[in-house]
SESE-245414 format. One record per residue (C-alpha): residue number from 1; y, x, z. Coordinates in pm, 1 decimal, padded with zeros to 6 digits. Each point is the difference from the previous one (the first is absolute). Layout:
// residues N
  num        py        px        pz
  NUM         Y         X         Z
...
This chain:
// residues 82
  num        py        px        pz
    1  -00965.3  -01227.3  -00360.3
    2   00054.7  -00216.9   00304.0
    3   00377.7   00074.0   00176.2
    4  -00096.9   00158.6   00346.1
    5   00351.7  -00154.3   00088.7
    6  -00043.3  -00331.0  -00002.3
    7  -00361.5  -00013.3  -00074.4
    8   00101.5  -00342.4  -00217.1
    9   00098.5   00120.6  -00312.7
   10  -00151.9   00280.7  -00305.2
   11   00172.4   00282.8  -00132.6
   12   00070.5   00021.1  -00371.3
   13   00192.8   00291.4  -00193.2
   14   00371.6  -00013.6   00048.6
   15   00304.3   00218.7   00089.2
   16   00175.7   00040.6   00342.3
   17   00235.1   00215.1   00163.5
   18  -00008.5   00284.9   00246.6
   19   00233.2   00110.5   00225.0
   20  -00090.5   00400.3   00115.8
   21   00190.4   00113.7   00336.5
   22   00032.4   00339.9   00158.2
   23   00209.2   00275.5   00130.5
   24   00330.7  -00231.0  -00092.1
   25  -00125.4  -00042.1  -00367.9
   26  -00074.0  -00331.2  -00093.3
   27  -00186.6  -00074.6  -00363.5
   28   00014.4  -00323.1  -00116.7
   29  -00257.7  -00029.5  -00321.1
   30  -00021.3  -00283.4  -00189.4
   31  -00278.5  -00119.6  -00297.8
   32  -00263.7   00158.7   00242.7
   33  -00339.8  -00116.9  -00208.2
   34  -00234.8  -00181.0   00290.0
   35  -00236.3  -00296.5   00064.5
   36   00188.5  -00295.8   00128.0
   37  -00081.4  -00245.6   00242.4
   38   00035.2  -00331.8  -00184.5
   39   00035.6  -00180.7   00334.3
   40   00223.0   00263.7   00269.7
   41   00091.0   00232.0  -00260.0
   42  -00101.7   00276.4   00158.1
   43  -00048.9   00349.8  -00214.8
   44  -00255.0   00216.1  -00003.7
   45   00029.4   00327.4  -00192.9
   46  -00169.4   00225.5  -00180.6
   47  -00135.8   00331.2   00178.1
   48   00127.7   00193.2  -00270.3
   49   00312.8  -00225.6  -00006.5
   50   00034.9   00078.2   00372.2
   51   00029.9   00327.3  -00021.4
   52   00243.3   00017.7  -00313.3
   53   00173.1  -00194.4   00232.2
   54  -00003.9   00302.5   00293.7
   55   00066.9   00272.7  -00241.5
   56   00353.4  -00156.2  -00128.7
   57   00072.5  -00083.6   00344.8
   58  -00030.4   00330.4   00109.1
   59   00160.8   00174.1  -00301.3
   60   00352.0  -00244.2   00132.8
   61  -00041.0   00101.7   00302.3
   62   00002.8   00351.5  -00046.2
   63   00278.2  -00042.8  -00266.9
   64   00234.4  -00178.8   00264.6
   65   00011.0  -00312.2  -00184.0
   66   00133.9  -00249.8   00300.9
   67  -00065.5  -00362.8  -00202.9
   68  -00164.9  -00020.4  -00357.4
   69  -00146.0  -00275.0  -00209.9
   70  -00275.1   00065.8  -00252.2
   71  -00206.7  -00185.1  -00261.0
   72  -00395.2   00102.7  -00004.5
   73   00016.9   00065.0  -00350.8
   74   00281.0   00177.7  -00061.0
   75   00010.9   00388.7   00088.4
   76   00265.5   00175.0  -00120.2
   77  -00064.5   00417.1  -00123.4
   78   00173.1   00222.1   00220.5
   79   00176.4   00122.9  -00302.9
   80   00131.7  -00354.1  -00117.5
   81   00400.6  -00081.0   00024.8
   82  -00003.2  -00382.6   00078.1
């Protein structure tokens, strides 16, 4: 697709990273699958994606988590001892 950004460039598949804020919690995730503006390198994301996105966000905030940093890929069982 053509970048709405710039309006230059076309998006191919890629991986970028989002940064969630709210309520004091900030979720930094990284690996995010999106299409990638070859040109501005702006991200566009999934709607599915998106909303992954939204639910973890949420589920720090309401767990109190102040900072965290997580890969896209990686979710770790609630039961799991890292």
């Amino acid at each position: 697709m053509k970048c709405v950004i710039c309006k230059q460039g076309k998006t191919r598949p890629g991986k970028t990273t989002v940064t969630l804020q709210r309520d004091g919690t900030t979720l930094v995730v990284v690996n995010v699958p999106a299409e990638v503006c070859e040109n501005c390198r702006e991200a566009y994301v999934e709607e599915d994606t998106a909303r992954e996105l939204l639910e973890r966000a949420e589920e720090a905030a309401r767990a109190g988590v102040v900072v965290e940093v997580r890969s896209y890929g990686a979710r770790l069982s609630k039961d799991s001892h890292a």
